[in-house]
C-alpha positions as CSV (number, residue, x, y, z in Angstrom):
1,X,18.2,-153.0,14.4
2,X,14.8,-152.1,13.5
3,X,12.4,-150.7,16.4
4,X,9.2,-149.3,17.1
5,X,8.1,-148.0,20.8
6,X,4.5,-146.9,21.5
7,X,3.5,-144.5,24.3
8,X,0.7,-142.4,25.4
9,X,-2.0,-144.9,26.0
10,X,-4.1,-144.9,29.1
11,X,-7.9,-144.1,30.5
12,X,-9.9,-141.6,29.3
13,X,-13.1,-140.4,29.2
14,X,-15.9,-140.4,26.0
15,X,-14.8,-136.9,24.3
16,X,-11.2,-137.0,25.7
17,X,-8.5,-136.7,23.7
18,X,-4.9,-138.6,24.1
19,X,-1.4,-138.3,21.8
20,X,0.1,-141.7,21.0
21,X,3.6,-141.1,20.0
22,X,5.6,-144.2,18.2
23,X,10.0,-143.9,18.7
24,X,11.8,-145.2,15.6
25,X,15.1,-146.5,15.7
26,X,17.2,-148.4,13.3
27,X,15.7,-146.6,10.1
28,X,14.6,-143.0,9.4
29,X,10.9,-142.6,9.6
30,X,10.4,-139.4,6.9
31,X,12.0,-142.3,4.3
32,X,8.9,-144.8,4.8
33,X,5.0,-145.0,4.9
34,X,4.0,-145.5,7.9
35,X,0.7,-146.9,9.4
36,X,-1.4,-146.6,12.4
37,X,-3.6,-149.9,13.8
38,X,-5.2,-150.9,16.6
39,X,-7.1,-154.3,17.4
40,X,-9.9,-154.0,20.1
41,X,-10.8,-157.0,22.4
42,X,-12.2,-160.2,20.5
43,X,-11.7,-158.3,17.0
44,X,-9.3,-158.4,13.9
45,X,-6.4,-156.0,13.4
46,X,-8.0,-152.7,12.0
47,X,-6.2,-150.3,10.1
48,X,-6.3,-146.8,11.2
49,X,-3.6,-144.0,9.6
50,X,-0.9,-144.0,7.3
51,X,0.9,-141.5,6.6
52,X,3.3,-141.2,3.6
53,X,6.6,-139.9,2.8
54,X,5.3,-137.0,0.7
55,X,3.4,-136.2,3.9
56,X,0.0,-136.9,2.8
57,X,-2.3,-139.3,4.9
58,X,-5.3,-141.4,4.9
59,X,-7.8,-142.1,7.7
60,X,-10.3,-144.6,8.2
61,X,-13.9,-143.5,8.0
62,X,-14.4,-144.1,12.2
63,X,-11.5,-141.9,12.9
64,X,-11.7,-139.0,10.0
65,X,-12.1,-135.9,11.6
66,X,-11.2,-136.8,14.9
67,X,-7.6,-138.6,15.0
68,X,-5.0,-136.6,13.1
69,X,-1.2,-138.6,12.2
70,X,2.1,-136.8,12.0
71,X,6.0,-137.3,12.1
72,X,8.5,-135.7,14.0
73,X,11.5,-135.8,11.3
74,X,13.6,-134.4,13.9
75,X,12.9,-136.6,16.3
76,X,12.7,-139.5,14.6
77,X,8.8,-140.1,15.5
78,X,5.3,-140.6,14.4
79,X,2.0,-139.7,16.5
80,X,-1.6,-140.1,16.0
81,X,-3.4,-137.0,17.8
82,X,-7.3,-139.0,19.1
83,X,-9.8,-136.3,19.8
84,X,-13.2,-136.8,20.3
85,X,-12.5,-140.5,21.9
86,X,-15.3,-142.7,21.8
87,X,-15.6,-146.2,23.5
88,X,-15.3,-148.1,20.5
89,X,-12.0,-146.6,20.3
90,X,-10.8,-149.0,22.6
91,X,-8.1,-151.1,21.5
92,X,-4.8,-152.2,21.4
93,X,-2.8,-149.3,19.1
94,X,0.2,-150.0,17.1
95,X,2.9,-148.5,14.7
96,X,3.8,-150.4,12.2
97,X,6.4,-150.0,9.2
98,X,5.2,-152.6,6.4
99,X,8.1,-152.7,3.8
100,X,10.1,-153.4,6.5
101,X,8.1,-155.7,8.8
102,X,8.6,-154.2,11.8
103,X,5.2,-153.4,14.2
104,X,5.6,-152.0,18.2
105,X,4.4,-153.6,20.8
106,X,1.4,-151.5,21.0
107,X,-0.3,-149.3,23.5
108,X,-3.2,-149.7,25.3
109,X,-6.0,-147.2,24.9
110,X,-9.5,-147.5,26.5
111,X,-12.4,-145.3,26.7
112,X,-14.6,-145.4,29.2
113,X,-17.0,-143.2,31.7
């Protein structure tokens, strides 16, 4: 069975910096692209990272430069590194596996002072 488990979220300071960490199960994550997206309060579903299986990735323009994406092979994992956090960073984040339908529940992140 196919299943995706966010952690990491939580409070943080403008600047701060937090590791969101998504646990795969029921499919190896090295084999897939996989995607990053978040949906802030009162907003759409907004795409943030993917990263592909030849390891190369792609950023939106608010995050280049400050949130980074990566996969654990061994570990069976993906993570999206957030530096720099800003308060329109807030949101709702979520892994999500496309070809095979499958998004996490999501984690919630907010930035705040």
């Amino acid at each position: 069975q196919v299943q995706l488990v966010e952690s990491g979220g939580g409070l943080v300071q403008p600047g701060g910096s937090l590791r969101l960490s998504c646990a795969a199960s029921g499919f190896t994550v090295s084999k897939y692209t996989m995607t990053w997206v978040r949906q802030a309060p009162g907003k759409g579903l907004e795409w943030v990272s993917t990263i592909n299986t030849d390891g190369t990735t792609t950023y939106a323009n608010s995050v280049k430069d400050r949130f980074t994406i990566s996969r654990d092979n061994a570990k069976n994992t993906l993570y999206l590194q957030m530096n720099n956090l800003k308060p329109e960073d807030t949101a709702v984040y979520s892994c999500r596996n496309s070809a095979l339908q499958s998004r996490g529940q999501g984690t919630q992140v907010t930035v705040s002072s």
